[in-house]
C-alpha positions in Angstrom: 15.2 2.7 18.5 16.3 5.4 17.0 15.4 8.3 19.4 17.5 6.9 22.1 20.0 5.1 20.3 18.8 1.4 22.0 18.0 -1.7 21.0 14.9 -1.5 22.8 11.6 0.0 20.2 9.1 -0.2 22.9 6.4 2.1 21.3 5.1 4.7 24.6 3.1 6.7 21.5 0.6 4.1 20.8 0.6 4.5 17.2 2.7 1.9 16.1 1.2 -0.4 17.8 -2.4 0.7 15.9 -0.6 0.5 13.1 1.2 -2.8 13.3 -1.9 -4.3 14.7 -4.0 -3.8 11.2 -0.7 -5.2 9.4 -0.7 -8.4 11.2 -2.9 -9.0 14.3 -3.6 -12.7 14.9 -6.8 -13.9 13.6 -8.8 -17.1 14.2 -8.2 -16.6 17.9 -11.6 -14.7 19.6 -9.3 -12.2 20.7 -9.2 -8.5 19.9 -9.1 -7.9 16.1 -7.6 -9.5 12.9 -5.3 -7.9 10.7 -4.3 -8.2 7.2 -2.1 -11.1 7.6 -2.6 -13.5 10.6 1.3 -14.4 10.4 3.9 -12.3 9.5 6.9 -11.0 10.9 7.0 -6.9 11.9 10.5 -5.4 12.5 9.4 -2.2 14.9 11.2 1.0 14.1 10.8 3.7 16.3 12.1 7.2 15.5 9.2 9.6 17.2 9.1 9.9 20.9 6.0 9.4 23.1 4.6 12.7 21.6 5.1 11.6 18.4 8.1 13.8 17.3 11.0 12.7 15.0 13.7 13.7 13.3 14.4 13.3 9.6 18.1 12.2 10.8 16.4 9.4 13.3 14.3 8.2 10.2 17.3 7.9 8.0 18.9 6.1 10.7 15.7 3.6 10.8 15.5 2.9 7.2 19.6 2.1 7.2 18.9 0.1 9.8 16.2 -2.2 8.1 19.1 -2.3 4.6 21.8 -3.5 6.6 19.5 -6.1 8.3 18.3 -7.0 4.9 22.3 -7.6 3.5 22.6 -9.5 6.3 20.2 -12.0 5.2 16.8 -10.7 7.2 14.0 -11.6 4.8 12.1 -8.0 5.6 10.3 -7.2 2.3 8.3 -4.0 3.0 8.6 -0.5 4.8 5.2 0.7 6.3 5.6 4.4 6.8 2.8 5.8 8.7 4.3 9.4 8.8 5.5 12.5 7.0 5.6 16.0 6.3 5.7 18.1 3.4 9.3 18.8 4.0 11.6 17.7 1.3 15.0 15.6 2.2 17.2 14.9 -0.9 18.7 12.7 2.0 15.9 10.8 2.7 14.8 9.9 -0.8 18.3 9.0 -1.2 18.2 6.0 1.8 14.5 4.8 -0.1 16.2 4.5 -3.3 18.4 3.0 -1.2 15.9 0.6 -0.1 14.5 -0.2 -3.1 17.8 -1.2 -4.6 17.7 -4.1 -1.6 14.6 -5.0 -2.8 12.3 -3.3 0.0 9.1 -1.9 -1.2 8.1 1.3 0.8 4.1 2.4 1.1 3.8 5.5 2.7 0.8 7.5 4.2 -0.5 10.1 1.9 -1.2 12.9 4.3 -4.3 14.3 6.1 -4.5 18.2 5.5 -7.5 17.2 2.7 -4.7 18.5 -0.2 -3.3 17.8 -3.6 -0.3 16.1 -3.7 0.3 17.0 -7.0 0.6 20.4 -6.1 1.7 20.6 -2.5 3.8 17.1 -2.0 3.9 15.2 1.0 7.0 13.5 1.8 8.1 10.8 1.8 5.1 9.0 0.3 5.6 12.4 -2.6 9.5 10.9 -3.8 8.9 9.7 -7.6 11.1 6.5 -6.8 9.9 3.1 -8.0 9.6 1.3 -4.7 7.2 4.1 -3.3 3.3 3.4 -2.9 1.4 6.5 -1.8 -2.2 5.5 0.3 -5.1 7.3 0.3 -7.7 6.6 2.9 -11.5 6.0 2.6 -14.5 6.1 4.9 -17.0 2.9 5.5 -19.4 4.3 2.4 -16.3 4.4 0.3 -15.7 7.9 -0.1 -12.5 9.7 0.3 -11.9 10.4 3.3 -12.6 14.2 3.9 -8.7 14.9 5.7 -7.5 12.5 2.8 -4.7 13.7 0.8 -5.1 12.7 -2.8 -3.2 13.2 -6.1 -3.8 11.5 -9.8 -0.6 11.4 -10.1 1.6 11.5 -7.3 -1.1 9.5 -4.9 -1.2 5.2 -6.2 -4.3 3.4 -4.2 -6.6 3.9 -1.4 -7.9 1.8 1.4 -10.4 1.9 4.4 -8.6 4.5 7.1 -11.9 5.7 9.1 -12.6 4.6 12.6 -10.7 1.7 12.3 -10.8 -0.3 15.6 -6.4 -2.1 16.2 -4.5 -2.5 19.1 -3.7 -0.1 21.5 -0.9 0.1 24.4 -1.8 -1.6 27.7 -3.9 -4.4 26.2 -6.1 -2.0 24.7 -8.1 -1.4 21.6 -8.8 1.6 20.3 -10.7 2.9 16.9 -8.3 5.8 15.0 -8.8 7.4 11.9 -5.9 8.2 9.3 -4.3 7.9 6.0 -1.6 6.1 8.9 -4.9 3.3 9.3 -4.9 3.1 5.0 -1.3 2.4 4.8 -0.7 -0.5 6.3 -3.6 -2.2 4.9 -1.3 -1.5 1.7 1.4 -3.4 3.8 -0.4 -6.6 5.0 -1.7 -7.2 1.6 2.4 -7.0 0.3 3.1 -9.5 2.3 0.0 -11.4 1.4 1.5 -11.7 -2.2 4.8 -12.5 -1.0 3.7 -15.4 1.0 2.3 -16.3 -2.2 5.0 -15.4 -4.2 8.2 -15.4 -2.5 10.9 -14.3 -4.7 8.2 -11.5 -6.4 10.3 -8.4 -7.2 10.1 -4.9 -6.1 8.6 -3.6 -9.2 6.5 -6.4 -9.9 4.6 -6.6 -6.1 4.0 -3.0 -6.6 2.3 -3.7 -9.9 0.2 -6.4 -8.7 -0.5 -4.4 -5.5 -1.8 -1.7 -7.9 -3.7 -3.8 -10.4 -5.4 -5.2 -7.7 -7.9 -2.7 -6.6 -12.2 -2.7 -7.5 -12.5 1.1 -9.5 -14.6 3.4 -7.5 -16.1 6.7 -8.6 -15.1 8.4 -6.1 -11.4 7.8 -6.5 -11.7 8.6 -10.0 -8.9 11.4 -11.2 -8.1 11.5 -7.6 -5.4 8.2 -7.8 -3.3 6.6 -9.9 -5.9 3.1 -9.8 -8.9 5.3 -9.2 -9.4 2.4 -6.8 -9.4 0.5 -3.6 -7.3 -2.6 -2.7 -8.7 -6.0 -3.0 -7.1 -8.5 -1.0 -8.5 -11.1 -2.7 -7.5 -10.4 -5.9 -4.4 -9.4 -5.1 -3.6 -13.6 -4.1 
């Protein structure tokens, strides 16, 4: 926890736990939803407060946090970075190079002002580093989503981020919409592949991530795949 300097990331925003809940919620069990991946490990980060306000600084801090933990021998393999601003930080693309060099792969939310990345970036999923994905979101008919940021270049893959129903504080579900609902679709799938492939690369579980999408035409010259993950054949 970052924003009080504790060992204790309770989230009090609700967010996260939407978010963490479409990585990995349990499947199988009649409870709630399912998520990507039924069983996976999440390492909780929290550098917003309950109104959802951060610093850059706190989200340095979170990211160092996850590399140390990595050199000490935790097996954590991706950043999901539901977040952002179109505020540049030399700083901040420094600790996900950083990040990348420890083998962490970092997919980050595109943005939701409906604008060109290519021409107004959105950081951090805007830093040209190799461990970056940027996610696009889409609606059920597999449109892009109208808030959807986009980019042909600057913007890799898109997934489903409309009234997506994940866990909520207090035992709660609740349906959110977001390119922070797209992104860690992106995530769950990673760590599909690595269960699969445990020693994959940084660079080569991006790849696959990326040639694993079904083309759409509405994606086309709007991403990098022109597409939208596929889970399936991404294992």
């Amino acid at each position: 926890n970052a924003v009080e300097n504790s060992a204790d990331p309770m989230d009090d925003n609700g967010h996260g736990t939407h978010c963490a809940g479409i990585i990995g919620a349990e499947g199988g069990n009649d409870i709630g939803i399912a998520g990507v991946n039924w069983k996976v490990q999440i390492m909780p980060l929290k550098f917003m407060n309950a109104g959802g306000y951060g610093t850059t600084k706190a989200a340095i801090e979170a990211i160092n946090y996850v590399i140390d933990r990595k050199k000490a021998g935790v097996n954590v393999r991706v950043i999901s970075a539901s977040w952002g601003s179109t505020q540049k930080s030399r700083a901040l693309e420094d600790v996900i190079r950083k990040a990348g060099e420890a083998g962490i792969l970092f997919v980050a939310a595109s943005g939701n002002a409906s604008t060109n990345n290519d021409r107004t970036p959105h950081y951090p999923s805007s830093y040209n580093l190799p461990n970056v994905i940027s996610v696009a979101a889409l609606d059920r008919n597999d449109q892009l989503a109208t808030f959807s940021n986009y980019g042909v270049k600057s913007v890799a893959i898109a997934a489903p981020g409309v009234d997506i129903l994940s866990t909520w504080l207090g035992d709660e579900y609740e349906e959110k919409s977001g390119t922070s609902m797209a992104t860690p679709v992106i995530s769950g799938v990673a760590a599909l592949i690595i269960a699969h492939e445990p020693n994959i690369s940084v660079d080569q579980l991006r790849a696959k991530l990326l040639a694993s999408v079904d083309p759409l035409e509405s994606l086309k010259g709007k991403v990098v795949t022109g597409g939208r993950i596929n889970a399936a054949k991404a294992v």
